[in-house]
N, C-alpha and C positions, 0 to 999 in steps of 0.2 A: 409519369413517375420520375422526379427526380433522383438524378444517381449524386452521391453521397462521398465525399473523401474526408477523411477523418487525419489529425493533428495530434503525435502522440508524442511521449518521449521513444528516445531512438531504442532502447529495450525492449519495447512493447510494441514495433512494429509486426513483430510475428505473431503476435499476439493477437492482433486487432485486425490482419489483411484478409482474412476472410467474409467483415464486417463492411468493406469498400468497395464502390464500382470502378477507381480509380484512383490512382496515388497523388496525393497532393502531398508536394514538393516545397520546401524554403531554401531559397539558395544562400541564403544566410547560414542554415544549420549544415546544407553538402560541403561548404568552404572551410568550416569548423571541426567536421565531425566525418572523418572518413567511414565510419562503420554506417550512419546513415547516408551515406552518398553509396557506399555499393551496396545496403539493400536496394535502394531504388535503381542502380542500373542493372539490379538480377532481377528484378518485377518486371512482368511482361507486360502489364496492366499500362493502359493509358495515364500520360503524366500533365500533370498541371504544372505549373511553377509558378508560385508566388515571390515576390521579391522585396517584400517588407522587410528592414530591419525589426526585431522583435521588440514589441513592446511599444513601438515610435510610429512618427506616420512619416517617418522615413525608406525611402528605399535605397539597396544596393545601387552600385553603378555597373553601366551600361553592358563594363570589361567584366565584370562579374558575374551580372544575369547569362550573357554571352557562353561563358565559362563552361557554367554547370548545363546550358542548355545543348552546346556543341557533344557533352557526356551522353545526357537523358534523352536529350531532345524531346517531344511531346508541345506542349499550347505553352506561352508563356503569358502571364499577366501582365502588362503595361505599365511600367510606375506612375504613381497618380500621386495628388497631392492633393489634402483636405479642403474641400472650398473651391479648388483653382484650377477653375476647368480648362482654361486656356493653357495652364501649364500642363496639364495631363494631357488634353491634346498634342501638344508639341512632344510632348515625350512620346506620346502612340507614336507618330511618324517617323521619331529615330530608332524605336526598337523596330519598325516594321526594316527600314533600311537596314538594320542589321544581320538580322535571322527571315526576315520574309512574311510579307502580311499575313497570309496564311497561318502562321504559326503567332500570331499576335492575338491577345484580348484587349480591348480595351474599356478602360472603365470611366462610369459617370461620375461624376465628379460634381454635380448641380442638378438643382432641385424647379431651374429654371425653363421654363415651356419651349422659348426660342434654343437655349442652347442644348438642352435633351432634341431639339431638331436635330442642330449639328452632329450632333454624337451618332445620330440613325443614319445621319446624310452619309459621313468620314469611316463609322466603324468598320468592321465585318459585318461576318453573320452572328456571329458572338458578342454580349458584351457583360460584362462583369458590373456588380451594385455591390459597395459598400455596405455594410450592418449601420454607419455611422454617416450615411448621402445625407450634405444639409445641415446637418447638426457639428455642435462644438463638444467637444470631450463632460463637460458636465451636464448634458444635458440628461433629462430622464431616459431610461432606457426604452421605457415604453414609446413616449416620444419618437425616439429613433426607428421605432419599429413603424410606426406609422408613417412615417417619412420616407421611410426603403419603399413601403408598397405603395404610398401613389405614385413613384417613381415608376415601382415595375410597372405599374398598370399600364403606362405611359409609353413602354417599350415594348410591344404588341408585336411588332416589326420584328423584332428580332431575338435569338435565344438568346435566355438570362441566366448567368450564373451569379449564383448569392454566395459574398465573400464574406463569409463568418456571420454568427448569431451571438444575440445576447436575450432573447425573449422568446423562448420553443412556440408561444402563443402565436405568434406571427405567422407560421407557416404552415396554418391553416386556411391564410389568405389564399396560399397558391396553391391547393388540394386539385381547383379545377383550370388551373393554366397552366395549361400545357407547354405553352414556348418560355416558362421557367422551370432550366433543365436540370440544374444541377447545385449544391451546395456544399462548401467545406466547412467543418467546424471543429474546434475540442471542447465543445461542453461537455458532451456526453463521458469524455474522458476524461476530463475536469471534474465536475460529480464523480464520479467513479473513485477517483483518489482521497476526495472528500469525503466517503459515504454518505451522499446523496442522489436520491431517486431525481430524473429529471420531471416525472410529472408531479413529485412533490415540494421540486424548488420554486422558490420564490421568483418572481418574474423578474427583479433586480439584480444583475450578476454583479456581487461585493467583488471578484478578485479575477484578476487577469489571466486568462488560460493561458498566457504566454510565461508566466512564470512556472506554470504545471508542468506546460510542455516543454518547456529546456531544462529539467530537470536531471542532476545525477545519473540519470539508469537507473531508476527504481527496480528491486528484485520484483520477480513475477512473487502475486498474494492473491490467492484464490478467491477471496470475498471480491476483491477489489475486482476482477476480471466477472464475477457472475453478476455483481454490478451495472460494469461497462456494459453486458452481454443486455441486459434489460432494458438500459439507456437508450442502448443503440436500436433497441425492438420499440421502445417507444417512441423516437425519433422516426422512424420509419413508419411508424403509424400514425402521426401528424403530417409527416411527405406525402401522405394517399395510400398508402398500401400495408398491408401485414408482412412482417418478417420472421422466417421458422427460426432463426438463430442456426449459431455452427452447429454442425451435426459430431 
């Protein structure tokens, strides 16, 4: 069963923590936004850290991921760069010399047989896959989704974490693979704001969750939360398993 962190505005984290096995983290949004840097160092919950700037396939720097990680501590993701595996490997290396391999993910970055060796050779026991492995920013989304899973298939060797969706269909690939353990997303919180069901959107995601989720503080709005609350039951029902929702 994969375990599930969820991507909200900082409002709605109280909102939505009862909905996560785990807190995923942008060190982009703890550098910005004090209110969500201490909910996350009062969650006792295991942390992820992602290091995207929002919206780019840029990441922060090294002094930075460092920063919030020395606060949270918890896994951090490896900055990676689209396409450039050799650059994303060099980067796993310097975040490991920073904070400690142990505490490093690193990600695939290539769609290519020899170098998905490398990456099983170099990583941990973790490693992190792209929604977007292989592909350029225009391509079909569906596309995309089929390119993450022969990836995963590929990484048999070791636990998968899936960084972000754009296609819920997809993740019925990995109902029965087990060493794919985990996924973060804001779709579901995406719909949600939208009033859309996620089993009855469209496989196409028109608009960037990254705009949703750095949003104002949205006031809490009951429709919008029993929503989310459905999203996230259905989500979980495409992960492998049924979820009662919060009690």
């Amino acid at each position: 069963m994969q375990k599930l962190g969820l991507d909200c505005p900082t409002s709605w984290l109280h909102y939505i923590e009862d909905y996560t096995d785990y807190d995923y983290v942008l060190v982009e949004k703890c550098l910005k936004d004090k209110d969500y840097l201490e909910y996350f160092k009062n969650s006792p919950k295991d942390k992820l850290i992602n290091n995207r700037l929002m919206g780019t396939d840029t990441s922060r720097t090294l002094e930075d991921i460092v920063k919030v990680w020395e606060i949270l501590g918890g896994k951090v993701i490896a900055p990676d760069w689209g396409n450039d595996h050799l650059r994303t490997l060099d980067a796993f290396g310097i975040c490991c010399e920073a904070i400690g391999w142990e505490n490093v993910i690193g990600v695939v970055q290539t769609t290519n047989e020899a170098n998905i060796k490398e990456c099983l050779e170099i990583y941990g026991e973790q490693v992190a896959v792209g929604f977007d492995v292989g592909s350029e920013h225009e391509d079909d989304e569906v596309d995309k989704a089929f390119k993450r899973i022969k990836v995963v298939q590929k990484l048999v060797a070791k636990k998968v974490h899936l960084l972000g969706m754009t296609n819920p269909g997809e993740l019925l690939f990995y109902k029965n693979l087990d060493y794919v353990e985990s996924i973060n997303t804001g779709l579901p919180i995406l719909l949600g704001f939208k009033g859309m069901s996620l089993m009855e959107h469209k496989r196409i995601k028109d608009v960037s969750s990254y705009n949703y989720m750095d949003m104002d503080n949205p006031p809490f709005d009951g429709d919008v939360y029993d929503l989310i609350e459905s999203n996230v039951a259905d989500l979980r029902y495409l992960l492998g398993y049924f979820y009662e929702g919060k009690e």
